[in-house]
N, C-alpha and C positions, 0 to 999 in steps of 0.2 A: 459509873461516872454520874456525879450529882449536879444537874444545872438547876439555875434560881427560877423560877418562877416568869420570871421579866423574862429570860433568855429566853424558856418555852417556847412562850407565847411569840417572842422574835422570829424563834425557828419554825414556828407555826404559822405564821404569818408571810415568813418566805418563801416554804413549800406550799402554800397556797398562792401566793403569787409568780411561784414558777411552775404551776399547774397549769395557771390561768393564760400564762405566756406560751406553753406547752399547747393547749387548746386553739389561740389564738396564730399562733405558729401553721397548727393542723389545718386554721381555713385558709389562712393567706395558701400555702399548699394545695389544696383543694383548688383554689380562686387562682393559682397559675397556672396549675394542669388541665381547669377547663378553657384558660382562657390560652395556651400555646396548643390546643386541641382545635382551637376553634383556628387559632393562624393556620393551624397546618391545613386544614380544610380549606382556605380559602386561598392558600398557595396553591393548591391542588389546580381549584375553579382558574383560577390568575393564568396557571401554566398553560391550563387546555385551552381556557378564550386567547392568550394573551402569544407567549412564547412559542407554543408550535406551531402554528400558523406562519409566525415571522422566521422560525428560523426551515421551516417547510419551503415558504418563500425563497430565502435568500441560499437553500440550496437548490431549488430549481433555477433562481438565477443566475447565479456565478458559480457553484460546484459541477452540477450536471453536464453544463453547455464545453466545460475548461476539461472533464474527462470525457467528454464526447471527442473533442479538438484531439487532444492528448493521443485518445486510443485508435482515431482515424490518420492523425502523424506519424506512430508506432506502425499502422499498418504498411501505410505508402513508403515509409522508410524501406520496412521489412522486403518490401515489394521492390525498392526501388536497389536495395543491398545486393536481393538475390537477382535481377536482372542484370547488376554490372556484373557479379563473379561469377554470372554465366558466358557473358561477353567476353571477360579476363579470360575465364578459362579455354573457349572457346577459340580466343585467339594465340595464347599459348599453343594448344593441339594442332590448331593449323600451320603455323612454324613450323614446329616440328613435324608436320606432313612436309612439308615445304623442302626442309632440308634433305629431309629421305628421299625425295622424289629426284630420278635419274637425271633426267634435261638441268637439274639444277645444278649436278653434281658436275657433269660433262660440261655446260657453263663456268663453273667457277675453275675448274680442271685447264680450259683455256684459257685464266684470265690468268689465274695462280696455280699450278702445279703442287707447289710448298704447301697452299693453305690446303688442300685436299690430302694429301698425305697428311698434316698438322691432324683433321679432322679423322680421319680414319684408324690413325694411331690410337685417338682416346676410347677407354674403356671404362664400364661403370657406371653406374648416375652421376649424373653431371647435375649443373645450375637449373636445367628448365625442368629433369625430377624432381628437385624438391620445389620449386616454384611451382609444376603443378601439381604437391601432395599437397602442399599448400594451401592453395586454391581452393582447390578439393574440399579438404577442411572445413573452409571458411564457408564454402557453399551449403557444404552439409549443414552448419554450426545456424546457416540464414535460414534453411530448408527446415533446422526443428525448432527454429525461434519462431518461425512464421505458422506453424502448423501450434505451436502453444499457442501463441497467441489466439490462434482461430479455437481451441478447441478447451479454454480456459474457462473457470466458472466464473461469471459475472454478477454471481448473485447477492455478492457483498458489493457490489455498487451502488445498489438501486434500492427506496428505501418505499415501503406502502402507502398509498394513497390513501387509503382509510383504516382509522384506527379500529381494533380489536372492540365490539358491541358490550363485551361482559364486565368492562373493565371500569371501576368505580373507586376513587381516591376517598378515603376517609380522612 
């Protein structure tokens, strides 16, 4: 392919001016990557004067104090769960002490004949078995919530007071 002399020189003149743009390209280039080098550096300084301090702050204000509350409400719950379905069950058993015991029997034997016979007829577990398997249950169920709770790792709570000495943001 034969071009003129003019044309050459055209095309000579555009590949040197998209050299020159190619060049020109390469510093703006250069002149961004040193200068979002230099932001990043100075986000770094920003975060550590600026950001953890404030948000170190506002979790010792309101995070810390709100799982402190939290995990001391969880306990006195826990506490206060397994105290009544010790009572519940407690007083369940003694019922049924109650009803087994002779003088009760020979009482209600005077009052109602029918209802004692009614009572000695049934056989099986009855309503106050399974109200206290029940029970039972539920005590257990308080007994190993409350023993987790006490013996749970806390260590993703709590966050260190002073930062790591080696540690250097570029």
């Amino acid at each position: 392919m034969s071009l003129s002399r003019k044309r050459r020189k055209e095309l000579k003149r555009l590949q040197s001016s998209a050299e020159d743009l190619w060049g020109n390209q390469q510093i703006v280039l250069e002149h961004a990557n040193a200068v979002a080098r230099e932001a990043s550096r100075q986000l770094g300084h920003l975060t550590r004067e600026e950001v953890v301090p404030r948000v170190r702050t506002g979790y010792e204000s309101y995070v810390r104090p709100g799982v402190a509350r939290v995990g001391q409400a969880a306990k006195v719950a826990g506490d206060n769960v397994e105290q009544g379905l010790g009572n519940v069950l407690g007083s369940i058993l003694s019922i049924g002490d109650i009803a087994n015991d002779a003088r009760v029997r020979r009482a209600v034997e005077r009052v109602s004949p029918r209802a004692v016979a009614v009572v000695e007829k049934k056989q099986g577990p009855g309503v106050g078995t399974y109200l206290a398997i029940g029970a039972g249950i539920i005590a257990a169920a308080g007994v190993a919530y409350a023993v987790w709770q006490t013996f749970r790792a806390d260590d993703e709570l709590w966050v260190a007071d002073d930062e790591p000495n080696g540690t250097t943001t570029v």
